[in-house]
C-alpha positions in Angstrom: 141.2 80.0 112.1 138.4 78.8 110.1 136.1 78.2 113.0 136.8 81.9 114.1 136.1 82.9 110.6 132.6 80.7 110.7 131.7 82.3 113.5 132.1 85.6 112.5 130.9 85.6 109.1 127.6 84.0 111.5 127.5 86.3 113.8 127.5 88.9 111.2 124.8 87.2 109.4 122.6 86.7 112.6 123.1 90.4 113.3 122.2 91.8 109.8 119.0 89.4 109.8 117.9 91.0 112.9 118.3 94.5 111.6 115.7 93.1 109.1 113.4 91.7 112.2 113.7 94.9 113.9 112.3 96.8 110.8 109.8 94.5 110.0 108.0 94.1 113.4 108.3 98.3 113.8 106.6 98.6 110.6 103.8 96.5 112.5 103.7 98.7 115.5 103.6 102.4 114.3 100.8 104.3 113.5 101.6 107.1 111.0 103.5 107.4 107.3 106.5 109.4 109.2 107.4 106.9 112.0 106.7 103.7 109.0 109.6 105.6 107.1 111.9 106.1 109.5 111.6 102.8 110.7 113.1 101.1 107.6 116.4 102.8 108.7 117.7 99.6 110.9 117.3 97.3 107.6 119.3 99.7 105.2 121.7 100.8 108.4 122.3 98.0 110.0 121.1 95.1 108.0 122.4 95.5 104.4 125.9 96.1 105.3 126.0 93.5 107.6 125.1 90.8 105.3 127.0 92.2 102.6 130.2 91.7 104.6 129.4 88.2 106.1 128.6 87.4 102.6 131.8 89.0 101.2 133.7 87.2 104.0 131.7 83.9 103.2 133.2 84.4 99.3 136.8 84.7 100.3 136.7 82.0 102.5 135.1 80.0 99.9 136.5 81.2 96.3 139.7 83.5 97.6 139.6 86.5 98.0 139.5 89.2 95.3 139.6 92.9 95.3 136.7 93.5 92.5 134.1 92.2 95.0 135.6 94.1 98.1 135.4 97.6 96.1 132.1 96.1 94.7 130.9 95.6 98.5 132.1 98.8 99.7 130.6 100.8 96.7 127.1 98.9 97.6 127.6 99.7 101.0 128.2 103.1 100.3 125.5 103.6 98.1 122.5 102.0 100.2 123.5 104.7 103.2 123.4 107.9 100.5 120.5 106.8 99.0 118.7 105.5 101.5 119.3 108.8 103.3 118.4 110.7 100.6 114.7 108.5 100.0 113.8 108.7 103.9 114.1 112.2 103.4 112.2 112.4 100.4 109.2 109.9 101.3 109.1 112.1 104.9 108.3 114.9 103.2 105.7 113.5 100.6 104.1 111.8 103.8 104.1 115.1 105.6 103.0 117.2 102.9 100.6 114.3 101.4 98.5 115.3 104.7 98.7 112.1 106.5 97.9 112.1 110.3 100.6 112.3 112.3 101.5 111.0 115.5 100.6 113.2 118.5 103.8 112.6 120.0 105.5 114.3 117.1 107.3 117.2 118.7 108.9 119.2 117.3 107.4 119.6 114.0 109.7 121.4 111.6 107.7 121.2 109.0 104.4 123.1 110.1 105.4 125.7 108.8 106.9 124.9 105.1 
């Protein structure tokens, strides 16, 4: 059981860090403010609850389990989707309305008109 726990808790580790990788190198690649925002969404998606849960499984299997730091995971969890929703939104419009060039390929644009 403990090597299936390993494993997981590595797997889960390996996955989250790559949500990271995958951020970073888009943030490399694209060319205007609204693709750069949208492509920190794999890191706060993918990445931070994955790491939060191989490091809360990482804790039990260490210390014991205890069920302040699962609600204290789940809250953080939680919270880094809502808010990170929310900031995309907010730093999409500021780089819209800021009047950085966009991409050609953006289509449709919703926002021309606001």
């Amino acid at each position: 059981m403990s090597l299936v726990l390993d494993l997981l808790i590595a797997a889960l580790a390996i996955v989250g860090a790559l949500g990271f990788l995958v951020s970073a190198v888009a943030l490399l690649r694209v060319r205007d403010a609204l693709s750069m925002v949208n492509s920190l969404g794999p890191a706060t998606g993918v990445g931070v609850p994955l790491l939060l849960a191989a490091a809360l499984l990482h804790q039990g299997r260490t210390e014991g389990w205890d069920i302040v730091s699962v609600v204290e995971v789940v809250l953080a969890v939680l919270a880094a989707l809502v808010v990170s929703s929310i900031a995309s939104n907010a730093l999409g419009r500021a780089a819209y309305r800021s009047g950085a060039p966009l991409d050609p390929k953006t289509d449709p644009n919703e926002l021309a008109g606001r």
